[in-house]
C-alpha positions as CSV (number, residue, x, y, z in Angstrom):
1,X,3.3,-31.6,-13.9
2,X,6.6,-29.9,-12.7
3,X,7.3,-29.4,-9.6
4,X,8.5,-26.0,-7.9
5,X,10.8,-25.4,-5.2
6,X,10.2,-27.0,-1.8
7,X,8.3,-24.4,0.2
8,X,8.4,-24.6,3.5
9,X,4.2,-23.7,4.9
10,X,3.2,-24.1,8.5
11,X,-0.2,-25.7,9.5
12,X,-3.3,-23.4,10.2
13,X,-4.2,-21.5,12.7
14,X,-4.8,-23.2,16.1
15,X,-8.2,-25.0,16.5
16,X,-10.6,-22.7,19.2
17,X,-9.8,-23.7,22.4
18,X,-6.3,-23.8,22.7
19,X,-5.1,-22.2,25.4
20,X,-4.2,-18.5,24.8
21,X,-0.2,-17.2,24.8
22,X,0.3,-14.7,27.1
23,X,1.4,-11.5,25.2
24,X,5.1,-10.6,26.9
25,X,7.5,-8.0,26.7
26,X,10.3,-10.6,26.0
27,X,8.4,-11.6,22.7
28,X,8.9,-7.8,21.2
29,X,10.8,-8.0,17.9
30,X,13.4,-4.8,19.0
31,X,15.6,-4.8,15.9
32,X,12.1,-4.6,13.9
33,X,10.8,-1.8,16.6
34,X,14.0,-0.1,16.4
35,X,13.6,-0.3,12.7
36,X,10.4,1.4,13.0
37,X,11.4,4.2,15.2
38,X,14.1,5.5,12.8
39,X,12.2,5.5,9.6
40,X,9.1,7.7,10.9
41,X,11.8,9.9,12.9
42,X,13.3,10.6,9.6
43,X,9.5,10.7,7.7
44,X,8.8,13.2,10.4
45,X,11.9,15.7,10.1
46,X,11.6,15.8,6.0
47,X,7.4,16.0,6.7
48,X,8.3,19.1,8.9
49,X,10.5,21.0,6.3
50,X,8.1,20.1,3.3
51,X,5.0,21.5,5.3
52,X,6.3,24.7,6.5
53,X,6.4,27.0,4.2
54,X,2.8,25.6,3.2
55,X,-0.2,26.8,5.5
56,X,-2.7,23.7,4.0
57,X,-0.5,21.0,5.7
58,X,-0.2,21.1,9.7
59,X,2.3,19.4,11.1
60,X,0.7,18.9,14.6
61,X,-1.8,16.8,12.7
62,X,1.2,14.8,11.4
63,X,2.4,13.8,15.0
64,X,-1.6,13.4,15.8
65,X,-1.9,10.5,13.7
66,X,1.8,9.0,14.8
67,X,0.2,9.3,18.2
68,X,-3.2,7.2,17.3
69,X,-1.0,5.0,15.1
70,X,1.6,4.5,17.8
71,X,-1.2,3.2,20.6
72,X,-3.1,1.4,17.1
73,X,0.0,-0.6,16.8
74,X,0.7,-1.4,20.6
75,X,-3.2,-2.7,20.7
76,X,-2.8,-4.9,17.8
77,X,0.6,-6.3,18.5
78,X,-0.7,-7.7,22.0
79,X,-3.9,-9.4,20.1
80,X,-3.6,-12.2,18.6
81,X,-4.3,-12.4,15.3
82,X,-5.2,-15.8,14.3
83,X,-8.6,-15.1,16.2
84,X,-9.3,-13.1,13.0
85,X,-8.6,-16.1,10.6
86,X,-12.4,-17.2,10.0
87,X,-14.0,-13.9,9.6
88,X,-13.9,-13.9,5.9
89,X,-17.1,-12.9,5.2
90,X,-17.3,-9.7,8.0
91,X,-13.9,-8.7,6.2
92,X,-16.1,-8.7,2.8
93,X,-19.0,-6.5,4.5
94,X,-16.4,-4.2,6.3
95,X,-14.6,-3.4,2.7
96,X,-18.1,-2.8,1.0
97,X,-19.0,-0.5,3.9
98,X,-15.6,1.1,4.5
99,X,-15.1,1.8,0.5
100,X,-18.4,2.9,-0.1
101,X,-19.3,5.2,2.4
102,X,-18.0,8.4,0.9
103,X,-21.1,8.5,-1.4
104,X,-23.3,8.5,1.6
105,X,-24.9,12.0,1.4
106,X,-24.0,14.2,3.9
107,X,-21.1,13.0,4.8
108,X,-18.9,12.4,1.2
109,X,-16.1,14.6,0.2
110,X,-14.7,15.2,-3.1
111,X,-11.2,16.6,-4.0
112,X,-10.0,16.6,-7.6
113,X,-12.5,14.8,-9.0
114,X,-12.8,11.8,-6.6
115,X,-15.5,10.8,-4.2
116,X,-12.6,9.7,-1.6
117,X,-12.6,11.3,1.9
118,X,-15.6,11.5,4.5
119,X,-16.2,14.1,6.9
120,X,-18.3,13.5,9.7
121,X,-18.9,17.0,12.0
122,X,-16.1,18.8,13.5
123,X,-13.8,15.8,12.9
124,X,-10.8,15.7,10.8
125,X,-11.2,14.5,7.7
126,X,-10.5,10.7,6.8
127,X,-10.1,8.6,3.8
128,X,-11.9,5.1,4.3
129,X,-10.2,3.9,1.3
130,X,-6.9,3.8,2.9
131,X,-8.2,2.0,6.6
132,X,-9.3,-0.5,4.2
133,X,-5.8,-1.7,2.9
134,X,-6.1,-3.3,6.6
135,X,-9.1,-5.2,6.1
136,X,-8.1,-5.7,2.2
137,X,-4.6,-7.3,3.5
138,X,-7.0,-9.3,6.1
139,X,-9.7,-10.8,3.3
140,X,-6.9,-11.4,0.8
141,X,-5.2,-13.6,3.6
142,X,-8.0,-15.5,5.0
143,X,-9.4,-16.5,1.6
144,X,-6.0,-18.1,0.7
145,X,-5.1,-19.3,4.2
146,X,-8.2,-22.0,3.7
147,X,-5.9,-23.8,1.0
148,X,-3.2,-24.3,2.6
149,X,-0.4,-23.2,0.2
150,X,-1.8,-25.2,-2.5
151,X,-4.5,-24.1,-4.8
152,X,-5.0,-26.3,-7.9
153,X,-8.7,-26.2,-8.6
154,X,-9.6,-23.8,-11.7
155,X,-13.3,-23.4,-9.8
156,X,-11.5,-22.5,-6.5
157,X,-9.3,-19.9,-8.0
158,X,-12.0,-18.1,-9.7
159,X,-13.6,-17.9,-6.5
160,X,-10.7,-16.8,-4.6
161,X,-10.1,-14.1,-7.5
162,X,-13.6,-13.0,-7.5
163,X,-13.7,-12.4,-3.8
164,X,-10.5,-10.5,-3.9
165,X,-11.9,-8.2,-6.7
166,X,-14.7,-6.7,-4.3
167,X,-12.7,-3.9,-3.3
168,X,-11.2,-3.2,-6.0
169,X,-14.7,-2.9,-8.2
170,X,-15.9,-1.0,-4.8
171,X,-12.7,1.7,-5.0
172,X,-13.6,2.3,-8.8
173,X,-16.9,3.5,-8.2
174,X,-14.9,6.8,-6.1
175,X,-13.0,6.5,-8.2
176,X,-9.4,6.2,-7.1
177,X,-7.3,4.1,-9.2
178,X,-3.8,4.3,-7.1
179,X,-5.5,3.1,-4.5
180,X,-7.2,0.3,-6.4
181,X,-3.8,-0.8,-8.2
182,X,-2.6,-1.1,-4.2
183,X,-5.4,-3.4,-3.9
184,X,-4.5,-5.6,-6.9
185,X,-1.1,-5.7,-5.8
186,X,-2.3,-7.1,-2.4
187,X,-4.2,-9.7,-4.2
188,X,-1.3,-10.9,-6.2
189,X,0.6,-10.8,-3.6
190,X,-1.6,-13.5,-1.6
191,X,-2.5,-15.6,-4.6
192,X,1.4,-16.0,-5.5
193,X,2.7,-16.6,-2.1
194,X,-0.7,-18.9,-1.2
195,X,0.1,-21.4,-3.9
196,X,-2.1,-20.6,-7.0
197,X,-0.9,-22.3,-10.0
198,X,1.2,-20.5,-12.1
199,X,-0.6,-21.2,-15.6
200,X,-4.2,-19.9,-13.9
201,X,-2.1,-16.7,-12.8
202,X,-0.6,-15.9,-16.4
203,X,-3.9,-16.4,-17.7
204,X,-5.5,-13.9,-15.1
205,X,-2.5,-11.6,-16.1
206,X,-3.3,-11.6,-19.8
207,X,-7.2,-11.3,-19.2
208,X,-6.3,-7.8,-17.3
209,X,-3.9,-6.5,-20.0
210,X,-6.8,-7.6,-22.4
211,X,-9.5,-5.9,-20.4
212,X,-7.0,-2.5,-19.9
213,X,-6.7,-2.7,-23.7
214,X,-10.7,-2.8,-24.5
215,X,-11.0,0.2,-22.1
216,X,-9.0,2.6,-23.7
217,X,-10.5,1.7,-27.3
218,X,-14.1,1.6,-25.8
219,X,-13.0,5.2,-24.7
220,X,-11.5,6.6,-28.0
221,X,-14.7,5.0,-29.8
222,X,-17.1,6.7,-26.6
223,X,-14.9,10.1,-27.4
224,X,-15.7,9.5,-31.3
225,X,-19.0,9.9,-30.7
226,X,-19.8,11.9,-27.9
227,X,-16.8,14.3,-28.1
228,X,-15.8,13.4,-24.4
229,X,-14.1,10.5,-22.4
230,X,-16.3,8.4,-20.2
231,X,-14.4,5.4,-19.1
232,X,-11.2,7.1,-17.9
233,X,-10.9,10.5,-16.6
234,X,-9.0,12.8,-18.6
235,X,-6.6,13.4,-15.9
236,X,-5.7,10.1,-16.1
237,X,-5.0,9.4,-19.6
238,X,-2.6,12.7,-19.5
239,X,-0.8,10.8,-16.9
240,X,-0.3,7.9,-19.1
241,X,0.4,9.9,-22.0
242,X,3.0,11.8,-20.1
243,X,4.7,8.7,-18.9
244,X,4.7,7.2,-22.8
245,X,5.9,10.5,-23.9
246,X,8.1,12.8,-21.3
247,X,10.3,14.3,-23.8
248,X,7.1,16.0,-25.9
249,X,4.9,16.3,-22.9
250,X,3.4,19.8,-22.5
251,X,5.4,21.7,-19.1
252,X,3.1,24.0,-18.7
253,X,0.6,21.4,-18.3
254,X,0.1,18.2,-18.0
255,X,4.1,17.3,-17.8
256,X,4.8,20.0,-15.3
257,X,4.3,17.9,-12.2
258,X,7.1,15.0,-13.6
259,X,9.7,18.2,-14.9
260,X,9.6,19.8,-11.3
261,X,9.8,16.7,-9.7
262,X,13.0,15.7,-11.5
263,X,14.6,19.7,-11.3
264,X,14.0,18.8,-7.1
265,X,16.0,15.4,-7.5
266,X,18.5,16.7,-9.6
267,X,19.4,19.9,-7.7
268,X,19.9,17.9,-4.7
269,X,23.2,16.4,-5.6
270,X,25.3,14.4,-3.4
271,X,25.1,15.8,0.2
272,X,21.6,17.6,-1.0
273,X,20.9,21.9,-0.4
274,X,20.7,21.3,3.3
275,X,17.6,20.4,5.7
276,X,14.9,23.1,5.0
277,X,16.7,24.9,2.0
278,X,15.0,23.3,-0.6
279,X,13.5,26.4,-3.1
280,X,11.2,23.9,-5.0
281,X,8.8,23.6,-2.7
282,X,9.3,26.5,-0.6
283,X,8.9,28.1,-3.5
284,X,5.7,26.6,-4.2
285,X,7.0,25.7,-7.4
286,X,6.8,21.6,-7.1
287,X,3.4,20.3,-6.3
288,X,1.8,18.6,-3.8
289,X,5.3,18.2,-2.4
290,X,4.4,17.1,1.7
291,X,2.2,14.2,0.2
292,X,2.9,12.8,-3.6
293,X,6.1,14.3,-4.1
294,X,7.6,13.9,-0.7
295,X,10.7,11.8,-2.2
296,X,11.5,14.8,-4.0
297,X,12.0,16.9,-1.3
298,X,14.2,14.9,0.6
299,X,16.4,13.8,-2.3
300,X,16.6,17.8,-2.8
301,X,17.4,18.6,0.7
302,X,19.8,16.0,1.8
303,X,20.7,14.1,-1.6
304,X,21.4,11.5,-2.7
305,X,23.1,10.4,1.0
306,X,19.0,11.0,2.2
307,X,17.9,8.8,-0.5
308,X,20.4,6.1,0.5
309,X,19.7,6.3,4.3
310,X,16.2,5.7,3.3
311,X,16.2,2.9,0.7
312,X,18.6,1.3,4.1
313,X,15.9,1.5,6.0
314,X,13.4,0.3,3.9
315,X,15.4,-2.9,3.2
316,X,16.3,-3.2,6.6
317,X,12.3,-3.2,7.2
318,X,11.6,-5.5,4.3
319,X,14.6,-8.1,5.9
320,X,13.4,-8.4,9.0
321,X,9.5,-8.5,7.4
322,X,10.4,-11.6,5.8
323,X,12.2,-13.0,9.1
324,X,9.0,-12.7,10.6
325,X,7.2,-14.0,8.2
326,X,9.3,-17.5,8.5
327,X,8.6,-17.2,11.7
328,X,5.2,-17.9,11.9
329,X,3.6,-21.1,12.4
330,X,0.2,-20.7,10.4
331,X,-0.4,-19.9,7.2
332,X,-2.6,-16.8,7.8
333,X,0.4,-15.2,9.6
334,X,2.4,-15.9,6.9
335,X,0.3,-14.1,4.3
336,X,-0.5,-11.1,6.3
337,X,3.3,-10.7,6.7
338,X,4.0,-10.9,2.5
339,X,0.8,-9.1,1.5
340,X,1.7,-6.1,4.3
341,X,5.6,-6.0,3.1
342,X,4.6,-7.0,-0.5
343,X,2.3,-3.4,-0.4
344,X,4.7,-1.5,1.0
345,X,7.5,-2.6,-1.7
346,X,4.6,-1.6,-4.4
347,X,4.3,1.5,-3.3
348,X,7.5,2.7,-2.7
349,X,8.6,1.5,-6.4
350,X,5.4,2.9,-7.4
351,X,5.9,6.6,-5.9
352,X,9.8,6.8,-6.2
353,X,9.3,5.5,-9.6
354,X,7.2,8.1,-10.6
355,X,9.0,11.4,-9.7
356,X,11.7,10.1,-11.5
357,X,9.7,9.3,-14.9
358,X,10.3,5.6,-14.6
359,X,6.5,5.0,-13.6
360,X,2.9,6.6,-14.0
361,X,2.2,9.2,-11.7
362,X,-0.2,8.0,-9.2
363,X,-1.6,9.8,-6.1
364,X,0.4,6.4,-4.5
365,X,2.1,8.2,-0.9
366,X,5.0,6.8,0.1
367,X,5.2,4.6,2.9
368,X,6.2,6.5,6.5
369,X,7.4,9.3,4.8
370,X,4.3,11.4,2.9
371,X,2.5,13.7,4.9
372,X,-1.5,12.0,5.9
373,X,-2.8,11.3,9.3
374,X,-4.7,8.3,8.1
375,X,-1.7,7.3,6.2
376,X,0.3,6.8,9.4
377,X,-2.5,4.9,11.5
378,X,-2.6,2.3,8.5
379,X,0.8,1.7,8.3
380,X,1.3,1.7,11.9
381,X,-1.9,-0.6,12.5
382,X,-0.3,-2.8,9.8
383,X,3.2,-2.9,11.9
384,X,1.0,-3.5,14.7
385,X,0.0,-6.8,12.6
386,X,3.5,-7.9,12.1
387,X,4.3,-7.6,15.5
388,X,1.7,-9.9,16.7
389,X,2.5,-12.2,14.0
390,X,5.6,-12.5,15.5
391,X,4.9,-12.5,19.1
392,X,2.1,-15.5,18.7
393,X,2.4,-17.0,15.5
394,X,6.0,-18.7,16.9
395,X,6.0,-22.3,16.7
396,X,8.4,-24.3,15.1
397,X,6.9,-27.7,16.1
398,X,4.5,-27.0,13.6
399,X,5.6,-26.7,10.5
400,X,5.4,-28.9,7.1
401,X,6.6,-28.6,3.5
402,X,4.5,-28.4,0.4
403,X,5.5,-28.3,-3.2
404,X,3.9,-25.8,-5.5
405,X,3.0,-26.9,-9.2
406,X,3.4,-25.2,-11.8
């Protein structure tokens, strides 16, 4: 058996009964607050131009949920989040619950097809799909936590994999596929960094191909018969044919979406049309521009000098994620860290990738910048996460190597 690099893992989270740190202001990570601060500024300023000249969108509802977010974050940087490391099985229950309760009756919204949002009286609409990427982040990290950067069993991995597929098979039922991939993503992210085997992890790989495979011919043999498509909607498999075929792709149709959103990119140039002259979507002409398609406005407006000021800040975010994620003394804090950073890299290669033809499109938002209320509590609850990772996960008398086989 070969050995991998030397990994450096801290021990688990403190036995109960140790006494509590005191949360200080001293312990506040600034560069990674500062961080913070700049990249929703700048979500906020190209939210603003890409939601007014469109009545749907309201911008005060933007700031609404940077305000929840903003006091979500403070909350959950002051707890300490190793508290949370046992709770396995209530993370389980909360996904089910969370996931499945837009098909409660009465209270279950569907838009475009999806059973995805809930609506409960005269409050705003949510989506509980998205407030579960929290508790997703916080089963995939407790189930692997309990090996301790080593997981060799076959029997153990399946179980670990099986656990981890809950939400996923509970997202489906909506369905909501982007969302669902996120949650795959998550799960990878936490099997890879919490020492699966390499050899059971290619194998899992080639069983999903395999299974993604026997879909779509199940579907052309469903479609053979009964003249329609039952696994996958037909949205979806003109997304993927779109994607395998841009150049012959119907623009009036089904490649409209991906042509507009490359005009808005192209048109922007170096130094971009200027802040709030963009004609594509004050036009109305590219689609779901404040939420999807959010990258494309700001590469029209400012350029290709917005683009790089973002992709900065990302990567100054992703830098100073992986700084705290060293940091931390237990293994729980560690794979909160990578599965919250490794989520956000997904979907920002996911949604940038898309308006420029290089990936499916996906309803995938892109992180602090598309327009969504719930959106921004999630990813501020999630930086909330970090934060107290970093302000109580700190000990360096604790930590230990392991080696990972392959």
């Amino acid at each position: 058996m070969n050995e991998l690099t030397n990994i450096r893992v801290p021990d688990p989270a403190p036995v109960q009964g140790k006494p509590r740190r005191v949360f200080k202001l001293s312990s506040i990570n600034w560069p990674f607050l500062i961080v913070t601060v700049l990249l929703v500024a700048y979500g906020l300023l190209v939210v603003y131009s890409a939601v007014s000249a469109n009545e749907d969108y309201s911008f005060t509802r933007q700031l609404a949920g940077v305000a929840v977010g903003a006091i979500a974050m403070a909350l959950i940087w002051m707890f300490d989040y190793r508290r949370l490391s046992e709770y396995t099985t209530l993370f389980i229950v909360l996904n089910v619950v969370l996931i499945l309760s837009p098909h409660v009756p009465g209270i279950g919204v569907n838009t475009m097809g999806a059973t995805s949002w809930v609506k409960i009286g005269p409050l705003p609409q949510i989506q509980p799909g998205e407030f579960a990427k929290i508790t997703v982040i916080l089963l995939d990290a407790s189930i692997m936590a309990r090996y301790q950067g080593r997981l060799d069993d076959v029997r153990e991995y399946c179980k670990a994999v099986c656990l981890m597929l809950i939400p996923f098979v509970c997202i489906m039922t909506q369905p909501d596929l982007g969302t669902g991939l996120v949650y795959l993503f998550i799960a990878a992210i936490a099997l890879v960094v919490g020492g699966a085997r390499l050899k059971h992890l290619l194998i899992t790989l080639g069983i999903c191909v395999a299974l993604v495979t026997l879909v779509f011919l199940l579907d052309e043999a469903i479609k053979g018969s009964s003249g329609e498509y039952k696994l996958l909607k037909q949205y979806q498999r003109d997304r993927l044919l779109v994607f395998m075929n841009q150049d012959s792709a119907d623009l009036t149709d089904e490649g409209y979406n991906l042509k507009q959103a490359k005009v808005a990119i192209g048109s922007g140039g170096l130094f971009g049309q200027g802040y709030m002259q963009g004609s594509q979507h004050s036009l109305g002409i590219l689609p779901e521009a404040p939420t999807d398609f959010i990258f494309c406005v700001m590469a029209e407006e400012l350029g290709f000098f917005g683009v790089m000021v973002l992709l900065g800040l990302y990567i100054a975010l992703f830098v100073l994620g992986f700084r705290i994620a060293s940091a931390s003394s237990d293994m729980f804090g560690l794979l909160i860290v990578m599965c919250i950073v490794g989520m956000w890299l997904f979907q920002i290669l996911e949604n940038i990738g898309m308006t420029c033809g290089l990936m499916p499109i996906t309803g995938i938002p892109l992180p602090f910048m598309s327009y969504g209320s719930s959106f921004m509590v999630v990813n501020f609850a999630l930086l909330g996460f970090m934060g107290s990772v970093w302000s109580h996960g700190k000990d360096n008398s604790n930590r230990v190597t392991y080696a990972a086989s392959n």
